[in-house]
C-alpha positions in Angstrom: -88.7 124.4 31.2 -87.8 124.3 34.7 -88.8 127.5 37.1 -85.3 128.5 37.8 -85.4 128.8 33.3 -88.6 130.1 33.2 -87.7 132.7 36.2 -84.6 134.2 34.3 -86.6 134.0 30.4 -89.1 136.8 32.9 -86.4 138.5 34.7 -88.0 137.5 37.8 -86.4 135.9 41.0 -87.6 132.2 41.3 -89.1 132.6 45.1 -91.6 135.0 42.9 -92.6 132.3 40.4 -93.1 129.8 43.2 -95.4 132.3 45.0 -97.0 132.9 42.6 -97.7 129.6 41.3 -99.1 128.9 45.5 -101.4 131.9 44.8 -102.9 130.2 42.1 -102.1 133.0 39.4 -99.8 130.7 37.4 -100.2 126.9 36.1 -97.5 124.8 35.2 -97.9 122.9 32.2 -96.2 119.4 34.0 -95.8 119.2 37.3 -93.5 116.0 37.5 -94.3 112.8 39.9 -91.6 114.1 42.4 -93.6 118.1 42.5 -91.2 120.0 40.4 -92.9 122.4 37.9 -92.6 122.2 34.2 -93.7 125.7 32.7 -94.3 126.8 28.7 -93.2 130.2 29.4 -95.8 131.5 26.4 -98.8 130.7 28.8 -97.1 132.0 31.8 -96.7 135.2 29.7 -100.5 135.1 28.8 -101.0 134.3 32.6 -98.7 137.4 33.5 -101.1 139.4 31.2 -104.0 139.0 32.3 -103.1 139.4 36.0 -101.5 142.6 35.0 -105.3 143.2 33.6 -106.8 142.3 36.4 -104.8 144.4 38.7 -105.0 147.5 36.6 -109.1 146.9 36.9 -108.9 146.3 40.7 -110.1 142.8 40.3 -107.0 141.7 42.6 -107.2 141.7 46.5 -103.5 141.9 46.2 -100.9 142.8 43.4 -98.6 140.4 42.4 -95.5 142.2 42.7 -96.6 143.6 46.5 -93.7 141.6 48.2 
């Protein structure tokens, strides 16, 4: 799925998924010879998860919904 798919199946604005795929906190699946992202939106949930996790445990510098 593209990120303008995978940003409305999370509710989220797709500047957010593309920052935080350049944070490094989510991994396309594809990324296709021409840079566009391919995402399976079950491991960006996973992803989503365990930054969630991470923040709640103060493991983050920053939180991923801080902007």
């Amino acid at each position: 799925m593209t990120s303008g798919e995978l940003a409305r199946e999370l509710g989220l604005n797709v500047q957010t998924i593309h920052r935080y795929r350049a944070r490094g906190w989510i991994t396309p699946s594809v990324v296709t010879p021409t840079g566009h992202a391919r995402w399976d939106a079950a491991k960006v949930r996973d992803e989503m998860a365990e930054l969630n996790r991470r923040r709640l445990a103060g493991e983050l510098d920053e939180a991923p919904d801080s902007e």
